[in-house]
DSSP file (Angstrom, degrees, kcal/mol; ACC not computed):
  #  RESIDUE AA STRUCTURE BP1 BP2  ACC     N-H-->O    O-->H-N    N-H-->O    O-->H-N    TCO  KAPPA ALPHA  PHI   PSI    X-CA   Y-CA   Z-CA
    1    1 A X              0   0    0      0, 0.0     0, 0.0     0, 0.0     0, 0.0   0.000 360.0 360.0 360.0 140.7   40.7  -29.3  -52.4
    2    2 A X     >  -     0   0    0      1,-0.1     4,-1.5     4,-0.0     0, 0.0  -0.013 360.0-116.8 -93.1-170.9   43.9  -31.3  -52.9
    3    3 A X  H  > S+     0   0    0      2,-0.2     4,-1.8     1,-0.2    -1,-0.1   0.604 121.6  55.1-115.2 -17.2   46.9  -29.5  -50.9
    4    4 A X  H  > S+     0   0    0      2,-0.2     4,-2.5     3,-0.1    -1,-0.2   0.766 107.4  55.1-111.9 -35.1   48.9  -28.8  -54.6
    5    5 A X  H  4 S+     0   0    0      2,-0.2     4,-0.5     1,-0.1     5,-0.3   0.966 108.2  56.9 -47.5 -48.5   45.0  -26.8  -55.7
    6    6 A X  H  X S+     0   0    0     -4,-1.5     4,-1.3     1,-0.3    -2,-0.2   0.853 105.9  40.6 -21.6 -82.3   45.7  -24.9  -52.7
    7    7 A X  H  X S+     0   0    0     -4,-1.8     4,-4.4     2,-0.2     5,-0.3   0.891 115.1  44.7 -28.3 -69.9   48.7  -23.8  -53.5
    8    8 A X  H >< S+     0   0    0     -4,-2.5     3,-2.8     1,-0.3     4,-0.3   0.601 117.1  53.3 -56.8 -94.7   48.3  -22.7  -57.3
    9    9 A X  H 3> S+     0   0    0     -4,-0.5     4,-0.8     1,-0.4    -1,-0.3   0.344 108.5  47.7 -84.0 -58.6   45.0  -21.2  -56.0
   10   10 A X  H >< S+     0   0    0     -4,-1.3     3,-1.4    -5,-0.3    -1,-0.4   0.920 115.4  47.7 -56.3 -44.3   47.0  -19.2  -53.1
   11   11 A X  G X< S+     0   0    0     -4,-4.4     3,-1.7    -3,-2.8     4,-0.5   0.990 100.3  63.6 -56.2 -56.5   49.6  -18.0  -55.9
   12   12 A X  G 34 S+     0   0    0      1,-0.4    -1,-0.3    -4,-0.3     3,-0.2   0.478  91.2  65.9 -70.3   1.6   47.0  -16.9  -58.3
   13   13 A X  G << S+     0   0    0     -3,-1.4    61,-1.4    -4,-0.8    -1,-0.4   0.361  97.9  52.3 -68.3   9.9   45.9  -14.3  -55.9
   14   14 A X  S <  S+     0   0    0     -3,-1.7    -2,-0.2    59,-0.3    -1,-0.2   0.294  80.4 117.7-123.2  -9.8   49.3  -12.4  -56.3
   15   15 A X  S    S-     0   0    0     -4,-0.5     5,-0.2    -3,-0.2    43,-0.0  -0.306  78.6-108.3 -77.2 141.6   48.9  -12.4  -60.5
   16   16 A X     >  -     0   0    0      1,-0.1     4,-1.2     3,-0.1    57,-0.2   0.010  32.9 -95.9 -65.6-176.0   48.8   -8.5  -61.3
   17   17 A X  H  > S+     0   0    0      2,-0.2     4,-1.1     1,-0.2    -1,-0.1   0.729 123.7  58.1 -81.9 -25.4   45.3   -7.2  -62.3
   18   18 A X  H  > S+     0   0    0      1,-0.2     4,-1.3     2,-0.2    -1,-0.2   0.826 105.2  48.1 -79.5 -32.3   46.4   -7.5  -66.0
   19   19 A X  H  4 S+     0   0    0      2,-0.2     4,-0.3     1,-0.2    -2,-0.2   0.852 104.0  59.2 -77.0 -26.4   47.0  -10.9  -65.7
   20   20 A X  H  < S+     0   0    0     -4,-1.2     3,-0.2     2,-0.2    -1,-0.2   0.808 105.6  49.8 -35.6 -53.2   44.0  -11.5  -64.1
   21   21 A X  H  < S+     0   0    0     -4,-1.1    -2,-0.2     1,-0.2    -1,-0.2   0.638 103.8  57.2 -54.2 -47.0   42.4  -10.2  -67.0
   22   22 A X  S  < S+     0   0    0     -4,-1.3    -1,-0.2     1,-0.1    -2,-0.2   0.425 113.3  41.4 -86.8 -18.8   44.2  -12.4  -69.5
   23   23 A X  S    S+     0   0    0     -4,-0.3    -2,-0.2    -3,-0.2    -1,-0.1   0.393  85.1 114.6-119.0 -10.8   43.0  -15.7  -67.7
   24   24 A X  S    S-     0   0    0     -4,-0.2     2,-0.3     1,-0.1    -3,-0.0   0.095  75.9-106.0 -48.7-173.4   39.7  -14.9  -67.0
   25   25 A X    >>  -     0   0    0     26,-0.1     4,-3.1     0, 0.0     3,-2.1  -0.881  24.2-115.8 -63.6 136.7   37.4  -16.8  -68.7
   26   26 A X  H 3> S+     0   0    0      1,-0.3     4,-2.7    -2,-0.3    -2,-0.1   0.921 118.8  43.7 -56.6 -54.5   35.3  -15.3  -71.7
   27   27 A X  H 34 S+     0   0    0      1,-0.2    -1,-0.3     2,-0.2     4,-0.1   0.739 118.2  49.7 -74.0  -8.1   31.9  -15.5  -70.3
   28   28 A X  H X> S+     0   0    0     -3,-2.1     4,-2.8     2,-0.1     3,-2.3   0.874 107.4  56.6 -68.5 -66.8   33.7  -14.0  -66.9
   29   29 A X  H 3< S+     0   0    0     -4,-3.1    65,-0.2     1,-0.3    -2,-0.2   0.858  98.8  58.7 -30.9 -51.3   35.4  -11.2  -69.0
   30   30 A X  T 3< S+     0   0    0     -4,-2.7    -1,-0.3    -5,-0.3    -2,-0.1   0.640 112.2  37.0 -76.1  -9.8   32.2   -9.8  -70.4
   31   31 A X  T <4 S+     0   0    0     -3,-2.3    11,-0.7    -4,-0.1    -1,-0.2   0.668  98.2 118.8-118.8 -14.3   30.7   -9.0  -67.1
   32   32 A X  E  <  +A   41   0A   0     -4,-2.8    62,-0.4     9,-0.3     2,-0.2  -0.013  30.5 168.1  -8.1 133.8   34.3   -7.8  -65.3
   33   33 A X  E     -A   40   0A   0      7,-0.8     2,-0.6    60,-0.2     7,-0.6  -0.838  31.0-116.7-140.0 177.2   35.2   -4.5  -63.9
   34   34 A X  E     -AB  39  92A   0     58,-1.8    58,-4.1    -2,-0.2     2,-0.4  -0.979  16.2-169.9-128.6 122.8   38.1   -3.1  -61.7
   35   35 A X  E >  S-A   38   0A   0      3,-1.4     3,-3.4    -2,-0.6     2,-0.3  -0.971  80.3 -52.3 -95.4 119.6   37.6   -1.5  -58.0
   36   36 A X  T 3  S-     0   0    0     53,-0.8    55,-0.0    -2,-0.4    50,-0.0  -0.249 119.0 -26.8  76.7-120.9   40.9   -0.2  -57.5
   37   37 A X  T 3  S+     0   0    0     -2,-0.3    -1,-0.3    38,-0.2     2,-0.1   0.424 112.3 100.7-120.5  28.8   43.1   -3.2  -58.3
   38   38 A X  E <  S-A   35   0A   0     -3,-3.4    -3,-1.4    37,-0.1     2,-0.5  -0.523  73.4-123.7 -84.3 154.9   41.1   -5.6  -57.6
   39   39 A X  E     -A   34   0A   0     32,-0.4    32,-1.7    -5,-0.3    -5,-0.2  -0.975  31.2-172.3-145.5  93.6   39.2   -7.6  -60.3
   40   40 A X  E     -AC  33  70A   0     -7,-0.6    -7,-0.8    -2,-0.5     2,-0.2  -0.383   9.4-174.5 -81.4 143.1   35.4   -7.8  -59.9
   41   41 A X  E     -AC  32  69A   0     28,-2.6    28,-2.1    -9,-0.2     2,-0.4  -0.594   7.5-178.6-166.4 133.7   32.7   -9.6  -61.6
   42   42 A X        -     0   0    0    -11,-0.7     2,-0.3    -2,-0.2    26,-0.1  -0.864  12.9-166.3 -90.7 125.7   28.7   -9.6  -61.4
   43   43 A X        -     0   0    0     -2,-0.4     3,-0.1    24,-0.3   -15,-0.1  -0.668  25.0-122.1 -68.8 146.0   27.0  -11.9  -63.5
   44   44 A X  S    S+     0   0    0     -2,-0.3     2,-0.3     1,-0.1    -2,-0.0   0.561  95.6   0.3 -61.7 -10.8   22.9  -11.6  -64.2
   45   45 A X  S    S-     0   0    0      0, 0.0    -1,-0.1     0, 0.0    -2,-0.0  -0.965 106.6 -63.8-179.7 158.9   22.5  -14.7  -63.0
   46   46 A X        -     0   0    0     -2,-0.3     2,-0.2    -3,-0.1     3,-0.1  -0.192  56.5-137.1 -81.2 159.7   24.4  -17.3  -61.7
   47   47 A X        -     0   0    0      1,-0.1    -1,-0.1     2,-0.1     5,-0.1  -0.561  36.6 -58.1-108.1 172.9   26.8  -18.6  -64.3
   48   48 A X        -     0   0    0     -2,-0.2    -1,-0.1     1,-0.1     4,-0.1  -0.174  45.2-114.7 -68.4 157.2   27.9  -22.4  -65.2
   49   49 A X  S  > S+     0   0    0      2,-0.2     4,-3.8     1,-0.2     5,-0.2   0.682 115.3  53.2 -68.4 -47.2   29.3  -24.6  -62.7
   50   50 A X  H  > S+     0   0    0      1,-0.2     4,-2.1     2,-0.2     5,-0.3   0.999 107.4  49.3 -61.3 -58.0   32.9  -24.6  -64.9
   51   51 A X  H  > S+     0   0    0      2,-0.2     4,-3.3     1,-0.2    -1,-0.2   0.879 113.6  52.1 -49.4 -24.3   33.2  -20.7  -65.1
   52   52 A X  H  > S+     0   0    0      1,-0.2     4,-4.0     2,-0.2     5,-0.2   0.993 118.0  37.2 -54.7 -67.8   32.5  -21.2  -61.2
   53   53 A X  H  X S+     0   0    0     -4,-3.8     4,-0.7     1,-0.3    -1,-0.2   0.515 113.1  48.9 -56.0 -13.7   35.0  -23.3  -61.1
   54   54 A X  H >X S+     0   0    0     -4,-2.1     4,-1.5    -5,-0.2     3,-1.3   0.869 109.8  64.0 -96.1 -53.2   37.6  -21.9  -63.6
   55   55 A X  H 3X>S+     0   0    0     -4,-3.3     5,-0.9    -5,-0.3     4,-0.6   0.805 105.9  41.7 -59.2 -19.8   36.9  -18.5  -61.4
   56   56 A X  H 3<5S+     0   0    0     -4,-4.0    -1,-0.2     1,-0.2    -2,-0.1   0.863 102.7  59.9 -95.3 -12.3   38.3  -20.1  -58.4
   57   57 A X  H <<5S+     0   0    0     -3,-1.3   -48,-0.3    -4,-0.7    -2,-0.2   0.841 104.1  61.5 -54.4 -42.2   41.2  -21.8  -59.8
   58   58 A X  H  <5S-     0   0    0     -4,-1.5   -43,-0.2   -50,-0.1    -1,-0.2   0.717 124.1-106.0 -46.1 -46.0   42.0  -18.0  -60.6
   59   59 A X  T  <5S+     0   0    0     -4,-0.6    -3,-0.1     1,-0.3   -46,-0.1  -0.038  71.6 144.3 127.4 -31.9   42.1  -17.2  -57.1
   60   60 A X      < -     0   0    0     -5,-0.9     2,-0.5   -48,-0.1    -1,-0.3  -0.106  32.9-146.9 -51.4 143.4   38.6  -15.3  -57.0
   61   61 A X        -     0   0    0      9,-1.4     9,-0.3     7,-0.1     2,-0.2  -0.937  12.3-117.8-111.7 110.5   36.4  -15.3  -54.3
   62   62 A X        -     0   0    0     -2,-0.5     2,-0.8     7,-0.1     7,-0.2  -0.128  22.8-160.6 -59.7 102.1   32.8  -15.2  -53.8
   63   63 A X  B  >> -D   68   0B   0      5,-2.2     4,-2.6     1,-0.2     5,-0.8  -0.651   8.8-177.2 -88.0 126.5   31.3  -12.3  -51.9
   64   64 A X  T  45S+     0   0    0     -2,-0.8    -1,-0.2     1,-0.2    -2,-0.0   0.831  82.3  55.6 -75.9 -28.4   28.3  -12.9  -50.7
   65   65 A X  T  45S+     0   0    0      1,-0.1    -1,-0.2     3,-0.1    -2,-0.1   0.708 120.7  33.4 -47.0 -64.4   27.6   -9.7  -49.3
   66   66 A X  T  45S-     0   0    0      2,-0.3    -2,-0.2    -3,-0.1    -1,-0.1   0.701  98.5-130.4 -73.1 -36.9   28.4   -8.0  -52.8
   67   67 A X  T  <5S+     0   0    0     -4,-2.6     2,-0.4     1,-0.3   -24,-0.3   0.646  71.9 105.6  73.1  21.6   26.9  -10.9  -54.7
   68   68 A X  B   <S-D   63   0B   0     -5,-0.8    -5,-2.2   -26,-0.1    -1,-0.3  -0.994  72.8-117.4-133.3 152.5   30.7  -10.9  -57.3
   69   69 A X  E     -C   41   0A   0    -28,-2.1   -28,-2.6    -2,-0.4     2,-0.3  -0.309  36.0-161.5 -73.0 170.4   33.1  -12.6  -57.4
   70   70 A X  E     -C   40   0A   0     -9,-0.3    -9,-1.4   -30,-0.2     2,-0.3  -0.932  13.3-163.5-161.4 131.8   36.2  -10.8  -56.5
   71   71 A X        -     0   0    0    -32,-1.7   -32,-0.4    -2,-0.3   -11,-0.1  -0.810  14.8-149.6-108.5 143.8   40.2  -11.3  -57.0
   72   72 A X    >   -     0   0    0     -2,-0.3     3,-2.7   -59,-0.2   -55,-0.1   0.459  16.5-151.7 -92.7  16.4   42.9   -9.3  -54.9
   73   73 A X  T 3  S-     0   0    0      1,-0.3   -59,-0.3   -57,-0.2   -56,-0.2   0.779  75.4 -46.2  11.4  67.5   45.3   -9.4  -57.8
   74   74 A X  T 3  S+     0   0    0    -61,-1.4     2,-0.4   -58,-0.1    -1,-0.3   0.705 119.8 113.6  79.7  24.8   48.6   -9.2  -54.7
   75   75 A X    <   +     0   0    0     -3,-2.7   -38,-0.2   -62,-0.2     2,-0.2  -0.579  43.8 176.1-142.4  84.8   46.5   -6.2  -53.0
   76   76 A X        -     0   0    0     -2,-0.4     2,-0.3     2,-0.0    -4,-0.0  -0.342   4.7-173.7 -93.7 172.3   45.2   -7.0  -49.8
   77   77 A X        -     0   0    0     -2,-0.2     3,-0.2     0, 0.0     2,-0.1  -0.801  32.5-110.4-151.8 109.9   43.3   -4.6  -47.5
   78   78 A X        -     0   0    0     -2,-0.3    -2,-0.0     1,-0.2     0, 0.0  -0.026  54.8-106.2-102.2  86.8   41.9   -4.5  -43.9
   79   79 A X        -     0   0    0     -2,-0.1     2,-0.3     1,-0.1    -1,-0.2   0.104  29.1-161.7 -20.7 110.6   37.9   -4.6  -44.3
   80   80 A X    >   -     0   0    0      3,-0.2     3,-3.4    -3,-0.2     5,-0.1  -0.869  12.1-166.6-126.0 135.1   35.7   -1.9  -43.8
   81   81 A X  T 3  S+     0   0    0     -2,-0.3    -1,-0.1     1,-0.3     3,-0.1   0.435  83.6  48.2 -64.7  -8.0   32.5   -2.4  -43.3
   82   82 A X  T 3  S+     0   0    0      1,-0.1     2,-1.1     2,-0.0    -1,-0.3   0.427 101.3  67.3-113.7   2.6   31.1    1.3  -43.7
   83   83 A X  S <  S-     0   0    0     -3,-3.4     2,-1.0     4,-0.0    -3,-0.2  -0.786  72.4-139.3-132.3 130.2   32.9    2.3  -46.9
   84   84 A X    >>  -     0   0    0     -2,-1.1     3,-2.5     1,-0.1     4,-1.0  -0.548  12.3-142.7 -41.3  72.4   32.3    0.8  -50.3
   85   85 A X  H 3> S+     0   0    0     -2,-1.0     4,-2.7     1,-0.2     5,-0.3   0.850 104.4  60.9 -61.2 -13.5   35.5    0.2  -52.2
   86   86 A X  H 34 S+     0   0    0      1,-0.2    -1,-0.2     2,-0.2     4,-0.2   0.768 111.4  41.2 -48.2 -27.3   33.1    1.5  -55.6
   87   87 A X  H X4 S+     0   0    0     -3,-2.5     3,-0.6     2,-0.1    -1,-0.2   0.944 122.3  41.7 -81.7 -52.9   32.7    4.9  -53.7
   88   88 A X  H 3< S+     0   0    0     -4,-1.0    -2,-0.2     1,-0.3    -3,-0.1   0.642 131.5  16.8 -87.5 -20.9   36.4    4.9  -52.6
   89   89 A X  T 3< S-     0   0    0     -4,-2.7   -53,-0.8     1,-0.3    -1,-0.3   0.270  99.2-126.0-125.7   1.3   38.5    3.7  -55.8
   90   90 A X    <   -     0   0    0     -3,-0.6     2,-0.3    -5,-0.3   -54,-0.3  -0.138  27.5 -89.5  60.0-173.8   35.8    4.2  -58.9
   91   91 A X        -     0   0    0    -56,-0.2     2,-0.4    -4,-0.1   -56,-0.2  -0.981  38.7-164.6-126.5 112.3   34.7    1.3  -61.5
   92   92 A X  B     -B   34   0A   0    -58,-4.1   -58,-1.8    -2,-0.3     2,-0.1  -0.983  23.2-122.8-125.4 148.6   36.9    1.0  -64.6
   93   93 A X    >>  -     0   0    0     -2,-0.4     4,-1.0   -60,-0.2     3,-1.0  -0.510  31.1-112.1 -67.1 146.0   35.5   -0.9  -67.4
   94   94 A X  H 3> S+     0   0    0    -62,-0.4     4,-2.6     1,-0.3     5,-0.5   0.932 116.7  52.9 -44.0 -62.0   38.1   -3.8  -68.3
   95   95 A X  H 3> S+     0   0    0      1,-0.2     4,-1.3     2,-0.2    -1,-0.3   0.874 100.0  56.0 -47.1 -32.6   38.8   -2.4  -71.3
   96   96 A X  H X4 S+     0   0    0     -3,-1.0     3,-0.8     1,-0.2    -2,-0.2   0.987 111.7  52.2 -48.9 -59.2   39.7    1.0  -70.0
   97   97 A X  H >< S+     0   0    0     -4,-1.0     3,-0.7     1,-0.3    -1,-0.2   0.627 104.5  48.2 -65.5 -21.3   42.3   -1.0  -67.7
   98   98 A X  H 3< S+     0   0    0     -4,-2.6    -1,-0.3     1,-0.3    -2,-0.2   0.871 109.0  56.5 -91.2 -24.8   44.3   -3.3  -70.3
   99   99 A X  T <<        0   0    0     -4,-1.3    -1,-0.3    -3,-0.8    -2,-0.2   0.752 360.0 360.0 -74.3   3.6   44.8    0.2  -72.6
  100  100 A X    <         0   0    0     -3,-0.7    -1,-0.3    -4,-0.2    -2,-0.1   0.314 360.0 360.0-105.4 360.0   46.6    1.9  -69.2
């Protein structure tokens, strides 16, 4: 990754959760949710190589763990391994989030 990807890549983790939202990609959007304020998304299957790719330009990161990708939209938080953030923050559907 070239040193100026980096960068934009490091800003676009600080872009609020609505902006997130607004930049996704289409085929991204439709399987999207919110933990919290973070900006989740499971696909059924793994999705083309550009949406990969558009989702990490974004900022997003792949958890393997979770199996989604996942953005911190500016809101980081000190792993823990015994709590869920789904249990601890709910699931809101993307749409719920842009009418708030």
């Amino acid at each position: 990754m070239k040193m100026q990807e980096f960068k934009a890549r490091s800003a676009n983790k600080e872009l609020s959760t609505d902006e997130v939202i607004d930049q996704m990609p289409e085929e991204a959007r439709k399987h999207a949710f919110v933990v919290g304020r973070w900006v989740w998304v499971q696909f059924p299957e793994r999705p083309a190589a550009q949406t990969r790719n558009e989702l990490s330009r974004l900022g997003f990161n792949w958890n393997n763990d979770r199996k989604v990708w996942q953005h911190p939209c500016g809101c980081y938080a000190r792993l823990n391994p015994r709590v869920d953030p789904r249990d601890k923050y709910g699931i809101r559907e993307i749409e719920d989030e842009q009418k708030n």
